[in-house]
C-alpha positions in Angstrom: 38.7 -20.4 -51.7 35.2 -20.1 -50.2 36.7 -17.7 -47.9 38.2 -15.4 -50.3 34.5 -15.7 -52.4 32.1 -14.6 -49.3 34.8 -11.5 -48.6 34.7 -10.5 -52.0 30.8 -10.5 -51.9 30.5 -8.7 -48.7 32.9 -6.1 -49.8 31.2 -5.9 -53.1 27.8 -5.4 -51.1 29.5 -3.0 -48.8 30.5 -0.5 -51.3 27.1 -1.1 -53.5 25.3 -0.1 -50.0 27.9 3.2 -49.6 27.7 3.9 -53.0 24.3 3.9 -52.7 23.6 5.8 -49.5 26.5 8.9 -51.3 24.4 8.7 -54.3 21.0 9.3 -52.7 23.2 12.0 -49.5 23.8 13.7 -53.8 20.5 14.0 -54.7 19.5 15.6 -51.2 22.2 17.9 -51.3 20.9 19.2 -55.0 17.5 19.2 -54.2 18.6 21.9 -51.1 20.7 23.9 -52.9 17.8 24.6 -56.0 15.4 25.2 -53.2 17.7 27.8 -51.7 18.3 29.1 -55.2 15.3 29.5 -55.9 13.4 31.6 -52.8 10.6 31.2 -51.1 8.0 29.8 -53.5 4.9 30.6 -51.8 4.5 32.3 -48.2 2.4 29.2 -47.0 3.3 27.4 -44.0 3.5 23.8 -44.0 -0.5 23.2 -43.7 -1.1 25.4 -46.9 -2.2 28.3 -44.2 -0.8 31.9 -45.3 2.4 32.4 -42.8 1.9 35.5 -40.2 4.6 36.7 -38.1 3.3 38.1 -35.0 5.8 39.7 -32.8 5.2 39.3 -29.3 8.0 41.1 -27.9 8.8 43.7 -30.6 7.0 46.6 -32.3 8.0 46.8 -35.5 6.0 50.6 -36.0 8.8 52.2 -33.7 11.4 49.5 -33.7 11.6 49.3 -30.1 10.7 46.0 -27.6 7.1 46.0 -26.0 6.9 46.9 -22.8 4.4 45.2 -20.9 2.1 46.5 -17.6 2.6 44.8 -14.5 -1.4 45.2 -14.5 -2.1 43.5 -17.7 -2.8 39.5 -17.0 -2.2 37.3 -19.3 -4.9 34.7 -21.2 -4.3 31.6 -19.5 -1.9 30.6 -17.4 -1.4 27.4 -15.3 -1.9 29.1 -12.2 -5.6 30.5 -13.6 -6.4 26.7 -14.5 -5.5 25.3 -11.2 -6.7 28.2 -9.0 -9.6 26.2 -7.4 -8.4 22.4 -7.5 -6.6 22.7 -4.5 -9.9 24.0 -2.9 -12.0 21.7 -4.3 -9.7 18.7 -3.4 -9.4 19.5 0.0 -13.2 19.9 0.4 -13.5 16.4 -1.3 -10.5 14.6 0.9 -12.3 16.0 4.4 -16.0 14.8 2.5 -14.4 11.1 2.4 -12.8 11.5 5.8 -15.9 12.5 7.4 -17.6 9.2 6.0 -15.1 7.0 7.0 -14.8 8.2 10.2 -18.6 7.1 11.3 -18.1 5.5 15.2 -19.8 2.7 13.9 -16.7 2.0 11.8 -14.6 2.3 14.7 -16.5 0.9 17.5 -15.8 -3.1 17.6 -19.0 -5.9 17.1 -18.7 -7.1 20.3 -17.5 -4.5 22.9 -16.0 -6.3 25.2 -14.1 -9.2 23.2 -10.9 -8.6 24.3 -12.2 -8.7 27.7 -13.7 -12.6 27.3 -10.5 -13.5 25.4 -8.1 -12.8 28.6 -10.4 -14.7 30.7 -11.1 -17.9 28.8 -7.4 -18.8 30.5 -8.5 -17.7 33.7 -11.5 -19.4 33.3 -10.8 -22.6 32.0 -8.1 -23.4 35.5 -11.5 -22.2 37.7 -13.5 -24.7 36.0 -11.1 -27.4 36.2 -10.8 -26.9 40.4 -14.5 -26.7 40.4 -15.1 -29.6 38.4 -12.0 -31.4 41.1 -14.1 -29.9 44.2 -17.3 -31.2 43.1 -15.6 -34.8 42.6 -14.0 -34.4 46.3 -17.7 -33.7 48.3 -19.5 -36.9 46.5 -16.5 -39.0 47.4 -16.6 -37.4 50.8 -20.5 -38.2 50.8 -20.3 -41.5 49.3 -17.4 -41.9 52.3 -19.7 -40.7 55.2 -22.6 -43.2 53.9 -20.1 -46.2 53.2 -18.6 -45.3 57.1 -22.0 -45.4 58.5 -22.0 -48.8 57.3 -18.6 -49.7 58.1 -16.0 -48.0 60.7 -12.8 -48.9 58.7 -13.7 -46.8 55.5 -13.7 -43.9 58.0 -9.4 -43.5 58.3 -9.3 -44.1 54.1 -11.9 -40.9 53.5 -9.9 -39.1 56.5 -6.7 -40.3 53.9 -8.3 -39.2 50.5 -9.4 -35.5 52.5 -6.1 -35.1 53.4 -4.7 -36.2 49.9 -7.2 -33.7 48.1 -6.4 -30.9 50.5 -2.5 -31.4 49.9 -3.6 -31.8 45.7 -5.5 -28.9 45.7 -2.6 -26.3 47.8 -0.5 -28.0 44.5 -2.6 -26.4 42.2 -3.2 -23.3 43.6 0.8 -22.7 43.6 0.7 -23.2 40.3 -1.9 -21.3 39.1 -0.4 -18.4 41.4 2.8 -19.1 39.5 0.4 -18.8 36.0 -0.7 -15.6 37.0 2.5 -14.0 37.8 4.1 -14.9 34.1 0.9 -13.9 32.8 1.4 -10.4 34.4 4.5 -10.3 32.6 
């Protein structure tokens, strides 16, 4: 029963909205057809300005189309407003470039950072064997003191030469190995 109400309503609104939009489509239709009867009322445009036909393309003294001269430019044109942009843009683009391209811009801080950044590597083995060779002459010193004293000290410094000579050939194959992957 509800069902049957709400269809009822919505058809009855359906056709009171159509009925409505055919009256008002009426009353458009009439209002055209009395304009058209009755003519142009006034020769004003839609501002209130007097309407003036200009032809462009037509004389209307010898009924004939203008012809125009290939000489004759016209007002303004696109080409006229844009003539000199170009121009000017370019002059501005090469200003800009000009000023960026200072060597002071391009030239690095530090000229030679690239330089002390591949040899910090390099460096820091160096220091290391240096700081191992250093080590190996006080022991060796301490050694030839402490076998002045005593003769049997004399065949362990002999020993701990030997054993620092044999470390140090060690490293140096390895740091020849460090180069060669660095190379690559």
């Amino acid at each position: 029963m509800s069902t049957a109400w709400t269809a009822r309503r919505a058809q009855t609104a359906m056709s009171t909205s159509l009925a409505d939009a055919s009256e008002s489509r009426k009353q458009r239709l009439l209002a055209l057809r009395q304009r058209k009867e009755q003519g142009p009322q006034d020769e004003n445009g839609p501002d209130g300005v007097p309407f003036v036909f200009k032809p462009r393309n037509y004389d209307p003294e010898t009924r004939t189309l203008k012809k125009r001269d290939a000489n004759q430019e016209e007002e303004d044109t696109v080409e006229k407003n844009v003539a000199g942009l170009a121009e000017m843009i370019i002059a501005e683009d090469e200003e800009k470039r000009a000023q960026e391209l200072d060597l002071l811009n391009i030239v690095p801080k530090r000229a030679n950072w690239d330089l002390k950044r591949n040899m910090e590597r390099k460096l820091a083995k160096l220091e290391r064997k240096t700081q191992e060779s250093i080590h190996t002459l006080i022991r060796q010193r301490l050694a030839a003191q402490k076998g002045e004293k005593g003769g049997d000290d004399l065949a362990a410094s002999i020993k701990a030469q030997e054993q620092a000579a044999m470390k140090e050939d060690e490293d140096e194959d390895e740091d020849a190995a460090d180069r060669l992957s660095d190379e690559d």
